[in-house]
C-alpha positions as CSV (number, residue, x, y, z in Angstrom):
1,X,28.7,-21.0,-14.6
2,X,28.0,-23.8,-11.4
3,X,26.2,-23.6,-9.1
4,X,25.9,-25.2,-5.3
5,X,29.8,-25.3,-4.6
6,X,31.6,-22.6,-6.6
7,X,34.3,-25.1,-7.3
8,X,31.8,-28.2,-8.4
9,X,30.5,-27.9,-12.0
10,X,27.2,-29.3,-12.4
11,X,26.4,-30.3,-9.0
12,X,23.3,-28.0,-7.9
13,X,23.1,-25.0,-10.4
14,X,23.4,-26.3,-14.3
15,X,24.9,-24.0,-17.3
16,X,24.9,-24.7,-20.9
17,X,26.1,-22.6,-23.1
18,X,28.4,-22.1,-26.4
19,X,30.6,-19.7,-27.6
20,X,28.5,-19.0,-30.8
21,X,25.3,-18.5,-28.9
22,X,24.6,-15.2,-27.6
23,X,24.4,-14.5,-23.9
24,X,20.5,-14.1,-23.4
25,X,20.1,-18.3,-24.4
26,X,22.3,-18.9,-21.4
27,X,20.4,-21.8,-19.8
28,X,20.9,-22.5,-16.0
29,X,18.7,-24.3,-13.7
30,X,19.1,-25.6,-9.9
31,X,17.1,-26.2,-6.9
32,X,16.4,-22.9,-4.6
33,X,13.8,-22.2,-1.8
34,X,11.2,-20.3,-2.4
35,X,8.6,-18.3,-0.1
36,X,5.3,-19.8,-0.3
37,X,2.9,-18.5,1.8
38,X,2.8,-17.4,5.6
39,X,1.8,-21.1,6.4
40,X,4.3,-23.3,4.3
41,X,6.8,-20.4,4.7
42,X,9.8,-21.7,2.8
43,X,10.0,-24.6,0.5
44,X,12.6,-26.5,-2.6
45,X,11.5,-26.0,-6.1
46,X,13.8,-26.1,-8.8
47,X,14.0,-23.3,-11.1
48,X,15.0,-22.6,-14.9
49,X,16.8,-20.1,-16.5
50,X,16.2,-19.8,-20.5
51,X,16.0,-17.5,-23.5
52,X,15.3,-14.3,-21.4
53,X,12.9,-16.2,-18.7
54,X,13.2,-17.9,-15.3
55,X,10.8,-20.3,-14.7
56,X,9.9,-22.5,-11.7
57,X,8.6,-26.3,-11.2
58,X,8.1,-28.1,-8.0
59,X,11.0,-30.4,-9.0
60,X,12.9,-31.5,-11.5
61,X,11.1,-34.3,-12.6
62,X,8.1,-32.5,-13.5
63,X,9.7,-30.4,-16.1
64,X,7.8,-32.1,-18.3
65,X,4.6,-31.3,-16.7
66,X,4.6,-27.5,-17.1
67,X,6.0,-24.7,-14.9
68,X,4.3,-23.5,-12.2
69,X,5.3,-19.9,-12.9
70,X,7.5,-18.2,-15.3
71,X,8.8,-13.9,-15.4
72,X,10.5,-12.4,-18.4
73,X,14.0,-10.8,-16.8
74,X,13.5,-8.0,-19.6
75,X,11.5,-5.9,-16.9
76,X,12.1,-7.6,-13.6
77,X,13.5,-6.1,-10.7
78,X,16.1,-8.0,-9.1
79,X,17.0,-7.2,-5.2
80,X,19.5,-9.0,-2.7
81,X,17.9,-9.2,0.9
82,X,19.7,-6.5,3.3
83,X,19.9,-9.2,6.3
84,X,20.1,-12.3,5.0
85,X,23.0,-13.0,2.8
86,X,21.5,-15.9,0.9
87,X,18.3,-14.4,-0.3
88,X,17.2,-12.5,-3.3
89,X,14.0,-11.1,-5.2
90,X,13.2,-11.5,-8.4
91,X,9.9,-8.4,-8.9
92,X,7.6,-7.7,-12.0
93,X,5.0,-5.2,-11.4
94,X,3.3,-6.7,-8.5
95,X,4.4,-10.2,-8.6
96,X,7.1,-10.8,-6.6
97,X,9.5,-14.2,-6.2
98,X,11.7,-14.5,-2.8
99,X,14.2,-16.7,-3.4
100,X,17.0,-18.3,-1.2
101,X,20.0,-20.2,-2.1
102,X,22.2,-22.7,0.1
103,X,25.2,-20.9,0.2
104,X,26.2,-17.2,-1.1
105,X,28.5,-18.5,-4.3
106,X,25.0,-20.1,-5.4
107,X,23.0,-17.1,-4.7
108,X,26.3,-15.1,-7.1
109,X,26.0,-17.4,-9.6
110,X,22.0,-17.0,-9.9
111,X,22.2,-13.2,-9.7
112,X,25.2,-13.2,-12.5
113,X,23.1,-14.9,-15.0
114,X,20.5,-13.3,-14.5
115,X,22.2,-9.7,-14.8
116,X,23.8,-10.8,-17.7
117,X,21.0,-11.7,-19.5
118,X,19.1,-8.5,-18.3
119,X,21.7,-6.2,-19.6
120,X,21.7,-7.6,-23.2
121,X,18.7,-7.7,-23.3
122,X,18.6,-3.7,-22.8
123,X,21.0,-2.9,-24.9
124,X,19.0,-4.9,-27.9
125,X,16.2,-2.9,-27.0
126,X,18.0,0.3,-27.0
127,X,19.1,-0.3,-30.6
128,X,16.1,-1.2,-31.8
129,X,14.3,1.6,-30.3
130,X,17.1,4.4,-31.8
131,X,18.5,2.3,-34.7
132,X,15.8,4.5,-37.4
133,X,16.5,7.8,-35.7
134,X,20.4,7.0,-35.9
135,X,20.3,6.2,-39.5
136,X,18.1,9.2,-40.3
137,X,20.3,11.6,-38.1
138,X,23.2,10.5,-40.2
139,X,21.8,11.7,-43.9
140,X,20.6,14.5,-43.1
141,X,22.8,15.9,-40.8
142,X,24.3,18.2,-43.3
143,X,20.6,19.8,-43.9
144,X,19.6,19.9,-40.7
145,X,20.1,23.4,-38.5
146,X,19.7,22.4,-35.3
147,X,19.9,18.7,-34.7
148,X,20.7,16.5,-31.8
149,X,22.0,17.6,-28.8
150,X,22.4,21.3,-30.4
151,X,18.3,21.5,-29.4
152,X,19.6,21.6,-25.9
153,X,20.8,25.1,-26.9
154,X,18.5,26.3,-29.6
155,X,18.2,29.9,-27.9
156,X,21.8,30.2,-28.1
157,X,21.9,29.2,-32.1
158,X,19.3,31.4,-33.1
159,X,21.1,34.4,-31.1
160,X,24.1,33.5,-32.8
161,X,22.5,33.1,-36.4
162,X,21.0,36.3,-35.9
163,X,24.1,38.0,-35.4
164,X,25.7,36.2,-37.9
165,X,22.7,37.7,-40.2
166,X,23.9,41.5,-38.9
167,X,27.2,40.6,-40.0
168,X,26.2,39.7,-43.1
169,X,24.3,43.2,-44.1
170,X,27.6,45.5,-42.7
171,X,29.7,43.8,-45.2
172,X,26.6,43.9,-47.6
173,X,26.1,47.3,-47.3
174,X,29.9,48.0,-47.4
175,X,30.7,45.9,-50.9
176,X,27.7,48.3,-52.3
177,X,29.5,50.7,-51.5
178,X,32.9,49.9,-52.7
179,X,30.8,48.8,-55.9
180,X,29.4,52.6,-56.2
181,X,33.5,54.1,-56.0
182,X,35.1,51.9,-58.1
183,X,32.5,52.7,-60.8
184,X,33.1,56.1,-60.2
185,X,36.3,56.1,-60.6
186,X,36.4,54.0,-63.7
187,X,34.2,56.2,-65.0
188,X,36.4,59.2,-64.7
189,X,39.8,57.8,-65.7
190,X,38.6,55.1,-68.7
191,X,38.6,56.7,-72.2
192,X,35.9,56.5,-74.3
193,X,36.5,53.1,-75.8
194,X,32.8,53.4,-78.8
195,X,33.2,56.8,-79.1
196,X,30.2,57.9,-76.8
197,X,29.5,60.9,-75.7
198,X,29.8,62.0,-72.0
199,X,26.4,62.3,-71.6
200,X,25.8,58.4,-72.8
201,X,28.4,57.5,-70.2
202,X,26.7,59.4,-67.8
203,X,23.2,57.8,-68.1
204,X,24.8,54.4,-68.3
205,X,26.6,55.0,-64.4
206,X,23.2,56.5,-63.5
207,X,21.3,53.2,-64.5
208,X,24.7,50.7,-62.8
209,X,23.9,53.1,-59.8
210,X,20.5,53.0,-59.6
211,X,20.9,48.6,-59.6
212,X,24.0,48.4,-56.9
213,X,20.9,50.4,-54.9
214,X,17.6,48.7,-55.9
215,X,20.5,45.6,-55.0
216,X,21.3,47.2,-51.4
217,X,17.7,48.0,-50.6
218,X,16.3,43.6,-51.7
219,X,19.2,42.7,-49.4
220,X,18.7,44.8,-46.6
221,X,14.7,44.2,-46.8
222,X,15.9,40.0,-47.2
223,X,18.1,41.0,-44.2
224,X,15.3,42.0,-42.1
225,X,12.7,39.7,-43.0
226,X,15.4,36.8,-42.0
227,X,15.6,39.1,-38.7
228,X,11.9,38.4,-38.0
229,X,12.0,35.0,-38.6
230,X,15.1,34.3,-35.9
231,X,12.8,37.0,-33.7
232,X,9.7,34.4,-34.4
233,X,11.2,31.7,-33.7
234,X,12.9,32.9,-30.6
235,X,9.6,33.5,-29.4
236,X,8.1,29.8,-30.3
237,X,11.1,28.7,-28.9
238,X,10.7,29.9,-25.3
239,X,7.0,29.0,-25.6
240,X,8.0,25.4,-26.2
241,X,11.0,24.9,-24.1
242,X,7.9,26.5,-21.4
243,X,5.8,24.3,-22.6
244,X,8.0,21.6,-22.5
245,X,9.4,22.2,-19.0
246,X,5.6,22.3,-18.3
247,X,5.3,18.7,-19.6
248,X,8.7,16.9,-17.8
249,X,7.4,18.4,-14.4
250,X,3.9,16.4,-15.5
251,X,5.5,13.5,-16.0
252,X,7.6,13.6,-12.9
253,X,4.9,14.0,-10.9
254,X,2.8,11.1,-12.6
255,X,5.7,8.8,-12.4
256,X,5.7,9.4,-8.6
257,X,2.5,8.7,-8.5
258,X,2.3,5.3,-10.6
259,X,5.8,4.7,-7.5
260,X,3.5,5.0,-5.2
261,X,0.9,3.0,-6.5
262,X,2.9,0.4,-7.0
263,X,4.4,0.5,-3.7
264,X,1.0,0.4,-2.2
265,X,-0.3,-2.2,-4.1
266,X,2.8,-4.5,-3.2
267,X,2.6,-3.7,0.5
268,X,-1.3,-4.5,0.1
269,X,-1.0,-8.0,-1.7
270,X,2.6,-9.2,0.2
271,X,1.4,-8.6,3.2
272,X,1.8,-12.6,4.2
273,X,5.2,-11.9,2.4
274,X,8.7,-12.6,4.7
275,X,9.5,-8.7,4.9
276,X,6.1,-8.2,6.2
277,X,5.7,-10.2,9.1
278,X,6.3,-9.4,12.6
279,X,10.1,-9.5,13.8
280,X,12.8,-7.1,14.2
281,X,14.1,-7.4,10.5
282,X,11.0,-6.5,9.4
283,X,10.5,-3.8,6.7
284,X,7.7,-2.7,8.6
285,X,8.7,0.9,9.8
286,X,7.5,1.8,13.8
287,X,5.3,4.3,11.9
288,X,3.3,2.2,9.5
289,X,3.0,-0.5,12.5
290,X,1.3,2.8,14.6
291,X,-0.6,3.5,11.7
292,X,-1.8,-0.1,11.2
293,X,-2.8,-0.7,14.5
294,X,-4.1,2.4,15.9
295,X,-6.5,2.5,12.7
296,X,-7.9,-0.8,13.3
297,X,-8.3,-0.3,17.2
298,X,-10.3,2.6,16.0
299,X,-12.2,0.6,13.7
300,X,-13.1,-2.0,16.2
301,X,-13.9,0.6,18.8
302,X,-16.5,1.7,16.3
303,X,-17.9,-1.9,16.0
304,X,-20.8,-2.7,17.9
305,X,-20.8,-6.1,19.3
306,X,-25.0,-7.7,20.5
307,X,-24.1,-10.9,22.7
308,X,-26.7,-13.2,23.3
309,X,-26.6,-12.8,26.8
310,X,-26.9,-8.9,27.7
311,X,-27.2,-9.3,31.9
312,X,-25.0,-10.3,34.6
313,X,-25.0,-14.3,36.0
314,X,-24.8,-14.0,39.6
315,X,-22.5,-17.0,40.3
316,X,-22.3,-18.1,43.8
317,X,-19.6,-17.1,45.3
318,X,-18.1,-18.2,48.9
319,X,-16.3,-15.4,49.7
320,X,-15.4,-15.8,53.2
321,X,-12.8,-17.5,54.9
322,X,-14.6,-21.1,53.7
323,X,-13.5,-21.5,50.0
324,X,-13.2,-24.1,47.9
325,X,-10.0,-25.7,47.8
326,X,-8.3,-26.5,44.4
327,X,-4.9,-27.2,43.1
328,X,-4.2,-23.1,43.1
329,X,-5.4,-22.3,46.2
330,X,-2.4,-22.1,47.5
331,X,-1.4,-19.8,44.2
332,X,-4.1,-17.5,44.4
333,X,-4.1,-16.9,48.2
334,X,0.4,-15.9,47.8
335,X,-1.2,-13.4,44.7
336,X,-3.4,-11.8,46.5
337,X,-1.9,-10.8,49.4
338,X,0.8,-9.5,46.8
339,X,-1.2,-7.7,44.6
340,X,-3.1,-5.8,47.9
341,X,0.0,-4.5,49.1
342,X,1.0,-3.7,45.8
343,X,-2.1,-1.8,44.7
344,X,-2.5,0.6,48.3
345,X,1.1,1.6,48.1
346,X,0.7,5.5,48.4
347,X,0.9,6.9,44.2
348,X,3.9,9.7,46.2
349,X,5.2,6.3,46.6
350,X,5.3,5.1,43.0
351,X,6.0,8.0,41.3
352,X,9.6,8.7,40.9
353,X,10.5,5.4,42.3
354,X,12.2,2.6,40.7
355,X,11.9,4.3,37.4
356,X,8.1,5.0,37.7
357,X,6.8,7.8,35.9
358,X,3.4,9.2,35.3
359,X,1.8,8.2,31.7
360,X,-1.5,9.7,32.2
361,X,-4.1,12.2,34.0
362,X,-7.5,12.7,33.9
363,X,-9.6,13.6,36.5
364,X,-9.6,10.7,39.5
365,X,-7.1,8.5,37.1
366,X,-3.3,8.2,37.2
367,X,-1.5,5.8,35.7
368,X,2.1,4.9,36.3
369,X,4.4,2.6,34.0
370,X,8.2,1.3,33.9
371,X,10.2,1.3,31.0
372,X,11.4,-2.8,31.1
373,X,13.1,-4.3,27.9
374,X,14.2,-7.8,28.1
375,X,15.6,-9.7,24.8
376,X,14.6,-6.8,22.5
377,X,10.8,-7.7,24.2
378,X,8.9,-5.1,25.9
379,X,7.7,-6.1,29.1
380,X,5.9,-2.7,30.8
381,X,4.6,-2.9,34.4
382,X,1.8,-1.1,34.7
383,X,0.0,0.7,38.0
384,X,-3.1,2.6,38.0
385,X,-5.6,4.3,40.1
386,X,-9.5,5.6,39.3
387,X,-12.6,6.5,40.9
388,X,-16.0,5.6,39.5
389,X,-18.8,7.2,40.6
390,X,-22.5,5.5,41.6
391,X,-21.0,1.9,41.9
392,X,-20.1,-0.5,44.6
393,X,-16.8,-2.9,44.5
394,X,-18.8,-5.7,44.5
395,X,-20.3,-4.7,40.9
396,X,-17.4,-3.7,39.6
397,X,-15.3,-6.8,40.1
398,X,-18.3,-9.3,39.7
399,X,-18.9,-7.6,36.4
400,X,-14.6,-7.7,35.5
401,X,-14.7,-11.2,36.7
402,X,-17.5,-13.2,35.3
403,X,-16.5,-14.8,32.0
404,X,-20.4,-15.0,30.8
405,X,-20.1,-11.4,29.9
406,X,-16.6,-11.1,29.0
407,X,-17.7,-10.4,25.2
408,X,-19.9,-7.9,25.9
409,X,-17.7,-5.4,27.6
410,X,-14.9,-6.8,25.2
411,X,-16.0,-8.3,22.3
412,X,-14.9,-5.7,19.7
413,X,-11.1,-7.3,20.8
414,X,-11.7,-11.0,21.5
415,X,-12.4,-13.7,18.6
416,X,-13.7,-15.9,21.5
417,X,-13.6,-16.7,25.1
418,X,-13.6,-20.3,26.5
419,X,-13.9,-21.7,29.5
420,X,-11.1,-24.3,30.1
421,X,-12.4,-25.4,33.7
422,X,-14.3,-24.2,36.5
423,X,-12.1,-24.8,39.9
424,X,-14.6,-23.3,42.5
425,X,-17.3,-20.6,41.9
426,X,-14.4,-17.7,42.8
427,X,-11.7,-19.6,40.4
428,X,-11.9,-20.3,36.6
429,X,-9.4,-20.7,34.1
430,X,-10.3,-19.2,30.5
431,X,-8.7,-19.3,27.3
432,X,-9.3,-15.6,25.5
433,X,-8.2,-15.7,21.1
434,X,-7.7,-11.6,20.3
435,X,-8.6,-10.7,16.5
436,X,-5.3,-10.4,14.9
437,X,-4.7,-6.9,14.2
438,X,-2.3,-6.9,11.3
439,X,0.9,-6.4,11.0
440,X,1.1,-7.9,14.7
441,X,0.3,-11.9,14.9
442,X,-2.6,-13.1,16.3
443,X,-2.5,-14.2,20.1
444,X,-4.3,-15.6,22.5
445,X,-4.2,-16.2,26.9
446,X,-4.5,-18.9,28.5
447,X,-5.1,-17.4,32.5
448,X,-6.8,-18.3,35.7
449,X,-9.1,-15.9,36.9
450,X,-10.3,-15.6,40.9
451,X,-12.3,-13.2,42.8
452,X,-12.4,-13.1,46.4
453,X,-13.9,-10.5,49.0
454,X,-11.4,-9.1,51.3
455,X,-13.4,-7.4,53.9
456,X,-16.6,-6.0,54.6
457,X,-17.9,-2.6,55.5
458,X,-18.1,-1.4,59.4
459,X,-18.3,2.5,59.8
460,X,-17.2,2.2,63.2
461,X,-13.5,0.7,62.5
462,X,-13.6,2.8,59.4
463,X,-12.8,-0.4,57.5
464,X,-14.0,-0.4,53.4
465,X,-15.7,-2.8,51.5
466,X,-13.0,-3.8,49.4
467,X,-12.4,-6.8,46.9
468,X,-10.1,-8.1,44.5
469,X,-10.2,-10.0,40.6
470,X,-6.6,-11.5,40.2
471,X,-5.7,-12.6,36.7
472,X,-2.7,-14.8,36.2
473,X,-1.5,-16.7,33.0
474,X,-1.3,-21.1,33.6
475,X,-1.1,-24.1,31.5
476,X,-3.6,-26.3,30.6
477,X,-4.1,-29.2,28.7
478,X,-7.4,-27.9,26.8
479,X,-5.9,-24.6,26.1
480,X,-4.6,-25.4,22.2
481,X,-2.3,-22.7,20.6
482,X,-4.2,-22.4,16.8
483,X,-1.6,-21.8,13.8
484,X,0.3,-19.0,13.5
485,X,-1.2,-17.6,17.1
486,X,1.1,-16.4,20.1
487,X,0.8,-17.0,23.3
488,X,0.9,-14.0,25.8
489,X,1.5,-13.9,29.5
490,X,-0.4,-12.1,31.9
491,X,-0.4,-10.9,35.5
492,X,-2.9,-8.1,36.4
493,X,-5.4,-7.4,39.0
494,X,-8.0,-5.0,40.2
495,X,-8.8,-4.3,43.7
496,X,-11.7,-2.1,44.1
497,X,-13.2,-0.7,47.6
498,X,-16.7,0.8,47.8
499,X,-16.4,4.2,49.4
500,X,-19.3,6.3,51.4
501,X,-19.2,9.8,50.2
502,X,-21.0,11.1,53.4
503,X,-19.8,9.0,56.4
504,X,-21.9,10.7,59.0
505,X,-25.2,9.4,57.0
506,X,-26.5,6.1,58.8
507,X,-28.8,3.9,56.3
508,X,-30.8,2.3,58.6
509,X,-31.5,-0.5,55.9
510,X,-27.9,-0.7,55.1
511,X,-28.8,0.4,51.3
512,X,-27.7,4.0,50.1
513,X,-28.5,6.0,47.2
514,X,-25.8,6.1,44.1
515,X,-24.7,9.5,44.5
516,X,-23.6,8.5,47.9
517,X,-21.7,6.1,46.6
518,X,-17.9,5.3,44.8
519,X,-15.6,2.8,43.9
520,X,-12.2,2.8,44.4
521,X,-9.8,1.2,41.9
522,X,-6.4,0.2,41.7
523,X,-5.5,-2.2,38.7
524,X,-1.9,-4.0,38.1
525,X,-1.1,-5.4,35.1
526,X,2.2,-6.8,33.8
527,X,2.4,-8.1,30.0
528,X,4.7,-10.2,27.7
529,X,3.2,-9.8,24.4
530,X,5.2,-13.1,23.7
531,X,6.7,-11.7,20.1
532,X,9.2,-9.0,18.8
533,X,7.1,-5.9,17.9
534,X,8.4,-2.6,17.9
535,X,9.0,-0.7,21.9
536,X,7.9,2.8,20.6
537,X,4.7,1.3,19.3
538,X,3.5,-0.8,22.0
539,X,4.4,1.9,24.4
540,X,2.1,4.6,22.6
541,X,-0.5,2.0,22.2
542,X,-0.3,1.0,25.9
543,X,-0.5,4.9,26.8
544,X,-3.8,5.3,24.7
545,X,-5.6,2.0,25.6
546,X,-5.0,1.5,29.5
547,X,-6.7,4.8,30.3
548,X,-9.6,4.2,27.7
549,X,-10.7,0.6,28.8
550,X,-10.9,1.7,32.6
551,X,-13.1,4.4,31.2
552,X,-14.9,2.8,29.3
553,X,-15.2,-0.3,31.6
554,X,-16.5,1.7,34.2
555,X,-19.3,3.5,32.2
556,X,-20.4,0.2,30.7
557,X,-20.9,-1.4,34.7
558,X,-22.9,1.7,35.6
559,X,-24.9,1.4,32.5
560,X,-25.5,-2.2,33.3
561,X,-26.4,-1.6,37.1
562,X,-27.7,2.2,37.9
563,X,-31.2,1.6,35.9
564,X,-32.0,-1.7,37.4
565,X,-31.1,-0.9,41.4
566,X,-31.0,3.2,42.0
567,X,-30.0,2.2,46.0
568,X,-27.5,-0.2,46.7
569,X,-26.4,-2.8,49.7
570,X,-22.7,-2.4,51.1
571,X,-21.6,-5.9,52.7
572,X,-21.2,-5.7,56.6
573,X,-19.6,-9.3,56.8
574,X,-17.7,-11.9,55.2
């Protein structure tokens, strides 16, 4: 056996063996990767093969050191990769070795010897498991009724036994009576031989008679008492093979059980495993990722999250025409005008167009989305629309905006929130870590964040109160990707206008009651999760978390304002 180069003895993979030595003290041994951990992923160690074990050291030199691992092949489970042609698993219970050789005549040659040794080694056991029986089988075979594979068809050997037994009293019965005619006859055609008398003759056949029938009547009762035996033992017999049909359905169902079990427990303690990571090879099916997620989303919905800071900073803001100029201005000004027009297009205008379709209803709320793929990545645009009642647009996007209370309204999702620089008091940028929700990586957003007020209230010209939060991913020298996180990109916005129920109502202090009161919102948002995860997944996720979190955002802002302010100011100017 070589390994390495097919053609190259000795170069790589070692063998030593004789042709005296049986096959299970082959000895090979050669350098291989192996999977560490999710953080050191793959790495060389150089692994042994000898006397029914493969063992593995960090390299060859410290062979003399002690393995750092060893499995007996005698149970192992042995399993070449589906996709990639030069790896293969080596499994014993719950400890499993991934293993990947530099070429696939390497990978052969591993898997050879250790399938070789494997199947001597069962065959050894076999024998030495049924050598006994085999032995014992072969004395008594002669004694033995029903031996073997005959037990398979015991009801069918008694049946035939028992006929066999009916057989045996007709011709019984018959030689008795063949017995009683020839005597007969002899009787009346010998001569009296001693000189007896008739009458001693006589009493003589009487007494022969009398024994062929005492003879007929022990065989037939012999006969029948066989009968009920075979009748017996029928009737144990079907209550066994029952029984015993009882017992193989048992075990079937307990070995499918312990299956289970075992495939549970190797999906629970491999999950930093190569086959359970995220990526389109994955062994990860679209359900088990649904499952996975949507079960911890509910979990963290359930958390309760007590920031420090439970009230609203009032930044100052400039939001009229004299802002703060920064190296985005420019940037943000091009975005906003964008996302306006994009958010008060008509919704008859969006759905059905472009391959828009409706994703959700509830009350005030739509939500539209477009199936996008790009690379195998799902990239969803997302439009929506929703009225919340007893708020102004000014609280709504101050509250969306403000990165002091970002982990309030969303703490239950976000690990931490940062801010990487403040450009004005309307412009931040913030760098947002999500809790990883396993199987999917962690991730994280680096994004600039501005709020601006677009126009102010004047009944006369009909004109809303209307403002925007625009959210847009940048770079930035402070915003450090952590190990093993993923970086997402992000464009959304919410545009929100404060709307008068009853227009014909003048406030004469410019400050109206709640329930004369709305907002308006339409919210954008266009995603690239920035790794491979499954499209049916992240679509049904999408569908069940857009509507909830403008929900849930909007109850939260009414919580936070309605007790503090029951009337509230509408902005006339800029």
């Amino acid at each position: 056996m070589t390994g390495g180069d097919a053609s190259i003895p000795d170069e790589e993979t070692e063998s030593h063996s004789s042709e005296e030595s049986e096959s299970s003290s082959v000895e090979v041994c050669g350098s291989l990767q192996k999977w560490t951990n999710y953080i050191h992923g793959w790495q060389d160690r150089y692994f042994v093969l000898k006397d029914g074990c493969i063992s593995y050291f960090k390299d060859k030199s410290n062979i003399a050191t002690g393995s750092r691992g060893s499995l007996s092949l005698a149970k192992a489970l042995v399993k070449e990769h589906e996709f990639d042609e030069l790896r293969f698993d080596i499994g014993v219970n719950d400890c499993v070795w991934y293993c990947r050789a530099k070429n696939r005549e390497e990978r052969r040659t591993w898997l050879d010897a250790i399938e070789l040794y494997r199947n001597d080694s069962s065959i050894d056991s076999a024998m030495s498991r049924n050598g006994s029986m085999f032995s014992l089988n072969s004395i008594n075979s002669g004694n033995m009724l029903l031996s073997g594979k005959s037990k398979l068809n015991r009801g069918q050997e008694l049946l035939t036994l028992q006929s066999e037994m009916d057989t045996l009293r007709s011709s019984s019965k018959q030689l008795v009576q063949k017995i009683e005619l020839h005597m007969q006859l002899s009787a009346s055609t010998l001569p009296d031989q001693n000189g007896d008398s008739p009458q001693t003759l006589e009493t003589d056949m009487s007494l022969f008679r009398a024994d062929c029938l005492t003879f007929k009547t022990t065989t037939d009762n012999l006969l029948d008492l066989c009968k009920q035996c075979v009748d017996l033992s029928m009737v144990q017999d079907e209550k066994l093979r029952r029984k015993l049909d009882e017992e193989i359905r048992k075990r079937k169902k307990l070995e499918e059980a312990i299956r289970s079990l075992k495939e549970n427990m190797m999906t629970a303690n491999l999950r930093d495993g190569p086959d359970f990571q995220e990526g389109p090879n994955s062994a990860i099916t679209d359900e088990m990722w649904f499952d996975a997620i949507d079960g911890v989303l509910e979990k963290l919905d359930e958390d309760t999250y007590n920031p420090e800071k439970a009230s609203l900073v009032k930044v100052p803001l400039t939001c009229g025409t004299q802002r703060t100029q920064h190296r985005f201005s420019s940037a943000c000004d091009n975005y906003v005008k964008e996302n306006l027009k994009y958010a008060f297009s008509s919704s008859d205008q969006v759905e059905g167009e472009d391959g828009w379709e409706l994703m959700h209803s509830e009350g005030e709320m739509r939500v539209y989305r477009k199936e996008v793929e790009i690379d195998g990545l799902v990239l969803d645009p997302l439009k929506a629309t929703h009225q919340v009642e007893g708020i102004t647009a000014e609280e709504m996007c101050r509250w969306f905006f403000d990165p002091d209370v970002k982990m309030e309204w969303e703490g239950h999702l976000l690990e931490k929130v940062k801010v990487l620089e403040i450009l004005a008091p309307d412009t931040v940028i913030i760098q947002s870590v999500m809790k990883r929700v396993w199987p999917s990586a962690q991730r994280d957003i680096v994004y600039l964040s501005h709020i601006r007020h677009v126009s102010a209230y004047n009944q006369e010209s009909n004109e809303n109160d209307t403002w925007i939060v625009c959210n847009y991913s940048v770079d930035h020298s402070e915003g450090v990707l952590g190990r093993g996180v993923v970086r997402c990109q992000v464009r959304a916005s919410m545009v929100c206008q404060t709307i008068v129920i009853n227009t014909g109502v003048v406030s004469a202090n410019l400050k109206y009651p709640r329930s004369k009161v709305a907002c308006k919102v339409w919210y954008t948002a266009d995603v690239n999760p920035g790794g491979w995860a499954p499209a049916k997944v992240l679509r049904q996720i999408y569908k069940h978390e857009y509507p909830k979190f403008l929900t849930k955002f909007g109850q939260y802002v009414y919580s936070k304002t309605a007790p503090l302010q029951p009337e509230v100011s509408i902005p006339t100017f800029l």
